[in-house]
Every structure is written in C-alpha cells, then in structure tokens.
C-alpha positions in Angstrom: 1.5 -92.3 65.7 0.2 -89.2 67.6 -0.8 -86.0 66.7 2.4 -84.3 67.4 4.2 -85.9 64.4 1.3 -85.7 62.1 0.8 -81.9 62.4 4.6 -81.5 62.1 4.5 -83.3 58.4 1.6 -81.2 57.8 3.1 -78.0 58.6 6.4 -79.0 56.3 4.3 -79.5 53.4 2.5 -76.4 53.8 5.8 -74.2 54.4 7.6 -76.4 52.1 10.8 -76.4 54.7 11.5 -77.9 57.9 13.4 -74.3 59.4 9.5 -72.3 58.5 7.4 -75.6 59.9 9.8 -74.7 63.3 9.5 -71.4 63.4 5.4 -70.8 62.6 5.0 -73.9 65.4 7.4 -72.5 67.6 9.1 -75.6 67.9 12.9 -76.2 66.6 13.9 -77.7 63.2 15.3 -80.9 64.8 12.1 -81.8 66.7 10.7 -81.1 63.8 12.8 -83.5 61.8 12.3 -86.0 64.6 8.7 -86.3 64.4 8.8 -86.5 60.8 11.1 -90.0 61.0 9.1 -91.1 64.1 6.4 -91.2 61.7 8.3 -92.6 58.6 9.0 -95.3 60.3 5.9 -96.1 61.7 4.6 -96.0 58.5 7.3 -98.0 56.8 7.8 -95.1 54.0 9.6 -92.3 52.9 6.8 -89.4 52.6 9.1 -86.2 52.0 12.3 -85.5 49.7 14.4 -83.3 50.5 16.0 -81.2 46.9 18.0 -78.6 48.5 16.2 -76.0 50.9 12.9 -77.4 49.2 10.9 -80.1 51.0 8.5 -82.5 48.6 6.4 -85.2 49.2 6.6 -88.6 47.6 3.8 -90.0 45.9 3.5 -92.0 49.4 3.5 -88.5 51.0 0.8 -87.2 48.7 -1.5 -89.8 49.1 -1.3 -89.9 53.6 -1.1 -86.0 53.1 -5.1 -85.9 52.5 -5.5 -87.9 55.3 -3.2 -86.0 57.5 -4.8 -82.7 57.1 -8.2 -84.2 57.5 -7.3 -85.9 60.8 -5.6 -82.4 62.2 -8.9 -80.4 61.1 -11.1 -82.8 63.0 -9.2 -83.1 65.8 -9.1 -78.6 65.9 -12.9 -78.8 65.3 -13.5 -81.3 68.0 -11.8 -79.3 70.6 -13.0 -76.0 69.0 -16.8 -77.3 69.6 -16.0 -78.6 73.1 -14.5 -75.0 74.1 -18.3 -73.0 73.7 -17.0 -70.7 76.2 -14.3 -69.0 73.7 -14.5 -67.3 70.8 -10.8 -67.1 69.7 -9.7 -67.9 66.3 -6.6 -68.8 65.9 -3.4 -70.6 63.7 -2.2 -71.2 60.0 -4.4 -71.2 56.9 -3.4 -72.6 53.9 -5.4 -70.7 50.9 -5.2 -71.5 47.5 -6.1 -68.9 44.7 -6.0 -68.0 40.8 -4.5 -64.2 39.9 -7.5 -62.3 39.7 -9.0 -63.0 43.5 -5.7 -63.0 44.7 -5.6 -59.5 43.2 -8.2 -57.6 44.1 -10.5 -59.4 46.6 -8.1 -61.8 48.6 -6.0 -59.2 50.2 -8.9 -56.5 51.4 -10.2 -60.3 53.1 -7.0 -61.1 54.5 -6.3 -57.4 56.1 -9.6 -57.1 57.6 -9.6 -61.1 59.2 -6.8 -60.3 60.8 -7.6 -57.3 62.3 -10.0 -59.3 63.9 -8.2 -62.5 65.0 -4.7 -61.4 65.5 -3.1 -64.8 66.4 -4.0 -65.8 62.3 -0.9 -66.5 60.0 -1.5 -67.0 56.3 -0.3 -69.4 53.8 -1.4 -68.1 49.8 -0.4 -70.2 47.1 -1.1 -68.0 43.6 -2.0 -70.3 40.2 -4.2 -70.4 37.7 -8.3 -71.6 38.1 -7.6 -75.4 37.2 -4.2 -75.8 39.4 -6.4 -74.2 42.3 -9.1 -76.8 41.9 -6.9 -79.5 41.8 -4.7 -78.8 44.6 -8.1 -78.0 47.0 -8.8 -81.8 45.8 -6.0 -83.0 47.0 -5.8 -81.0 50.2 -3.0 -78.5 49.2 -5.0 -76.0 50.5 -8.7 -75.8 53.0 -10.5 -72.9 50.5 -9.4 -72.1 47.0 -10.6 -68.4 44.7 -11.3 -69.3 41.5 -12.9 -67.6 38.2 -14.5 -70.6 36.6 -17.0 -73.2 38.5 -16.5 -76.2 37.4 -18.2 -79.7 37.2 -16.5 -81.6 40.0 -19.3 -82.7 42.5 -16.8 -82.9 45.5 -16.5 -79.1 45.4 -18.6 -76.6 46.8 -18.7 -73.4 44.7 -19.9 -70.4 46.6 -20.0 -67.2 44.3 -18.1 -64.0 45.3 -18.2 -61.3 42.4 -18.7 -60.7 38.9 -16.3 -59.0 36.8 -15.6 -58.2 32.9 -12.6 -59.2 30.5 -11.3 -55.9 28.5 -8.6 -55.8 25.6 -5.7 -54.4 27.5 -3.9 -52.1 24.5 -1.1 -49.5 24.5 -1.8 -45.6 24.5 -2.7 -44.9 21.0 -4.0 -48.1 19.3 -7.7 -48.2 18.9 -7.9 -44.3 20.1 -11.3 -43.5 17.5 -13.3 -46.1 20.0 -13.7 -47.3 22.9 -15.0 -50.9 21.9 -13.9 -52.9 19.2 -14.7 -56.3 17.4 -13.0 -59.8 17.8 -12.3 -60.0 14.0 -10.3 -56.6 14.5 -7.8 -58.4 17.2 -7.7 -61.5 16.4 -4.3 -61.0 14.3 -3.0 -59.0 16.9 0.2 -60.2 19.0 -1.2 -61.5 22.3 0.8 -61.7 25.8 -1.0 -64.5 27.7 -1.7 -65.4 31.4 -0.3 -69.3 32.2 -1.6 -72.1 30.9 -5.0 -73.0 32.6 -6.4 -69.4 33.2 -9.8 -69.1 32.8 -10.1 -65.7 30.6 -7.5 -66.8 28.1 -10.0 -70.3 27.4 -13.2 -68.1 27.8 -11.9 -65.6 25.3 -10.7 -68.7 22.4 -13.5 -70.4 23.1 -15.6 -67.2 21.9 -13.7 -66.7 18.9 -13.9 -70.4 18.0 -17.4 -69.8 17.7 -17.0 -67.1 15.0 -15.2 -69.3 12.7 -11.6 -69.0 13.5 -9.5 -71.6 15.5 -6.3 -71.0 18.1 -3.9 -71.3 15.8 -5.2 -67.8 14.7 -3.6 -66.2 17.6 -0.1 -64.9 17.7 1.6 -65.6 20.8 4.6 -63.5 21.4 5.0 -64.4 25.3 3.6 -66.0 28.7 3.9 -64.4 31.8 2.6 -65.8 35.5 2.7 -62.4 36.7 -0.3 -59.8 35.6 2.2 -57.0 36.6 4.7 -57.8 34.0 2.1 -58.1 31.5 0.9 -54.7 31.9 4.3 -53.3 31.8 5.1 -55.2 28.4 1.6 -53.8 27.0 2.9 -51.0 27.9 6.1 -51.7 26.2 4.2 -52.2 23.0 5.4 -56.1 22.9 1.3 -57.1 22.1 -2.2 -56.6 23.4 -3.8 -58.6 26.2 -6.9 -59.3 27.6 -7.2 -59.1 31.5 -10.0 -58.8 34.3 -11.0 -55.0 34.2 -10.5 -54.7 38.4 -7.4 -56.2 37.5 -6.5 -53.0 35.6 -7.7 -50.8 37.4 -5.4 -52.2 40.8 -2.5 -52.5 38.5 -3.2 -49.5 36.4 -0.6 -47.4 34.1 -0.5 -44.6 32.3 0.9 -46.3 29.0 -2.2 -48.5 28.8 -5.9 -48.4 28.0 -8.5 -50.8 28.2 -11.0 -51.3 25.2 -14.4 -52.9 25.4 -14.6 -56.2 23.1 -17.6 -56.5 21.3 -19.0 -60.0 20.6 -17.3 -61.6 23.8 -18.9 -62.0 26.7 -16.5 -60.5 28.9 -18.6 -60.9 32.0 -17.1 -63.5 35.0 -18.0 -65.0 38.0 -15.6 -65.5 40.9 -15.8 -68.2 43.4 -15.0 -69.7 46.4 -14.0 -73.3 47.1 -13.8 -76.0 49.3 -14.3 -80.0 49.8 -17.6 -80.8 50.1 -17.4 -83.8 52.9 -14.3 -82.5 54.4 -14.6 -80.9 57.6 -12.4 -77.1 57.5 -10.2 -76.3 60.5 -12.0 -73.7 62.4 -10.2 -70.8 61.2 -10.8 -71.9 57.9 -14.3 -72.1 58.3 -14.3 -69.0 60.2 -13.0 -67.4 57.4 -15.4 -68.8 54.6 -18.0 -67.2 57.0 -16.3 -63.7 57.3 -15.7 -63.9 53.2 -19.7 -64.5 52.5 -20.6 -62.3 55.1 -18.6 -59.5 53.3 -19.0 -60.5 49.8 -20.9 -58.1 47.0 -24.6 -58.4 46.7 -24.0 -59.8 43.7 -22.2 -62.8 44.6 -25.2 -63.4 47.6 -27.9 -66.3 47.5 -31.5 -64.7 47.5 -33.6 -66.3 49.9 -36.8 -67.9 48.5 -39.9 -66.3 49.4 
C-alpha cells in the first residue's frame, strides 16, 4: 500500500467520481481506477460502488475512509513542518456546512482565502447542523459550520457569530406590528427547513414550553433550499421562520420579517473539527484565517 493509492480513494470519495478525482489531481481516470484496485486487493475488500456516474463507499470503505484521510493529513503535515522555509498553502479542502453559514459567512471566507493562496480548490457539502456533525465524525469533511454546539466531546466547537430567528411572512400579514406572539402563529401554515435544522427544533422546543406540542403545527411543505422558501412565502403558500442574515442575503420585496415575542431567537454559529485528528495544513490554515476574521462576538476574551 503507498500513498499514491490511498490519496487516489480519498480524492474519489470526496468528488464522488473517478473522472473529478483525475482531473483536480491531474492525473487520468484510469490511473486513478488503477490505484483504487491496487489497493482493493491489498486489502482483500471492495471499498467503493459504483451506481452510475456516482461513486459510494461500502460499509468496508467507510470504516478505512477515517483512516485514510487521517494518514494523508499526517503525512501533508509532516512534510509541511519539515518545509519551514515556505509559506505556501496549497490543495483540496473538503468543508462541511449547515445553510445558514454556508449563506452568509462561508463564502466572504472562501473569496478572501483564496485571494491569498491561489493554488486552493474547494469541496462544500451543504446540510443541516446534525448531518454536518456527523459527517465531520466520520471524516466526510476536515471543518464543519454549524448553528447548534452540541455535546459530543470529540468535537471542538469554536464560536463564529450570533444571529436571530425572525417569522418570515408575506407583504401584508401582520402589517399593524412589527413583533408578534407565538400563540398568534402557531396555527399558521409553516414551510420548513430539512429535517435536523437547528432553528426549526429551537423554535418547537420554545413553544413546547408554552403548552402546545408539534402536532400544533401545520406543515404544508419542506424545502432544502432557503431560496425556494422565500419565494413560496412570497407566494403566500405559509409563513416561515429563518435566520434574519439569512433574509437579508436572500431578500424580496414580497416578504417581511416580524419579530417573535417569547422565543428566543438569538443563535450562535460555530465552527468544527475533530478534536485528536490532526487537519491537513490548508485546513488548519484555514481554521486560523476564519478566527482571525471572525466577529468580536464570536472571539475568546483573554483572562486578565
């Protein structure tokens, strides 16, 4: 086994395809596809299926994955520490984050990286807070942007900004104020994030506490994207309830956000990592940039 073949099963997971593995390592599909059976058979197991144009791992594949992307990392570290005479930052890094971040922090993070450290490519895989911590566990990803910390001790939560939850309404409901109370929207029609978003269980877990349960909710649709949601406000399908940068990057002259009273619409963002696994240098390099250029808010204060 040598390195060659494990970065080339590393780099099809990440790109999900054997033809984007080639082309972001510069090397071609069938070498590529060579390394990966050197190393299958080495093993003595199948670690990737192929369904179509899409590449996934097998349960084998999943478990020598986390290992995989540890051993690559090291080995970029050692070298990176052993080369104290450059400063250059470069390859693939695989980010994974929920909407919000990847809304209206990631990108400003991405843009401005790059412009330092050209030779940087990018892999963003969008979900929802839980999926993001899960997948950072199991090394589908080296930093994740979440809006919930969690309890798991192998995760290092670092905290980036703060934002609030407003009720996302269309143009003309709710027009005599400009904050309302959860017993006035509970009964409304609700258009939802996916399953697992942080806001959604913040929000019912709130109005648990005043009495009412989630069957009191309407649902009349789910969307993964925050754009279509705002457009079917908009539409006057139902109400929502959304980070208020959120509105403000995907803003629309049919909608109107509304203050909710009794809810605690403040959030905390964060960003995360493995605790005892070591980053690939431009991952860490990029954790550093991000805390380096996150609000004040999100900043430790140093003890006096």
């Amino acid at each position: 086994m040598d390195f060659k073949q494990i970065e080339a099963f590393v780099n099809v997971v990440r790109y999900k395809s054997f033809s984007r593995a080639a082309d972001a390592t510069f090397f071609t599909q069938p070498t590529i596809s060579t390394h990966i059976s050197i190393l299958e058979k080495e093993l003595g197991t199948k670690l990737l299926d192929r369904k179509g144009r899409i590449v996934e791992m097998t349960p084998q594949g999943r478990q020598f994955y986390k290992y995989a992307v540890e051993m690559v990392n090291t080995r970029a570290q050692a070298i990176d520490a052993l080369d104290k005479d450059s400063d250059k930052v470069e390859g693939v890094l695989e980010l994974q984050t929920s909407s919000i971040p990847g809304i209206t922090f990631l990108p400003e993070m991405l843009a401005g990286f790059r412009k330092e450290h050209t030779k940087t490519m990018f892999y963003v895989d969008q979900s929802d807070s839980a999926t993001v911590a899960g997948n950072i566990c199991e090394r589908r990803g080296e930093l994740g942007f979440v809006g919930e910390k969690g309890n798991n001790p192998n995760l290092e939560y670092n905290k980036l900004f703060s934002d609030r939850s407003v009720l996302v309404v269309p143009n003309g409901m709710f027009t005599d104020s400009e904050e309302v109370d959860i017993e006035e929207i509970v009964g409304l029609p609700f258009i939802w994030r996916e399953n697992g978003s942080a806001t959604q269980k913040s929000f019912e877990d709130a109005v648990i506490r005043k009495g009412y349960d989630r069957t009191s909710f309407e649902v009349v649709a789910m969307f993964n994207d925050l754009d279509a949601i705002i457009r079917s406000v908009e539409s006057g399908l139902g109400v929502s309830i959304l980070s208020e940068q959120t509105v403000a990057k995907l803003s629309s002259p049919g909608i109107r956000a509304v203050n909710i009273n009794g809810f605690n619409a403040n959030r905390d963002f964060y960003m995360i990592n493995m605790k005892s696994v070591a980053l690939s240098p431009v991952a860490e390099s990029f954790k550093q940039y991000v805390l380096e250029r996150r609000p004040a808010g999100g900043r430790k204060r140093n003890k006096k």
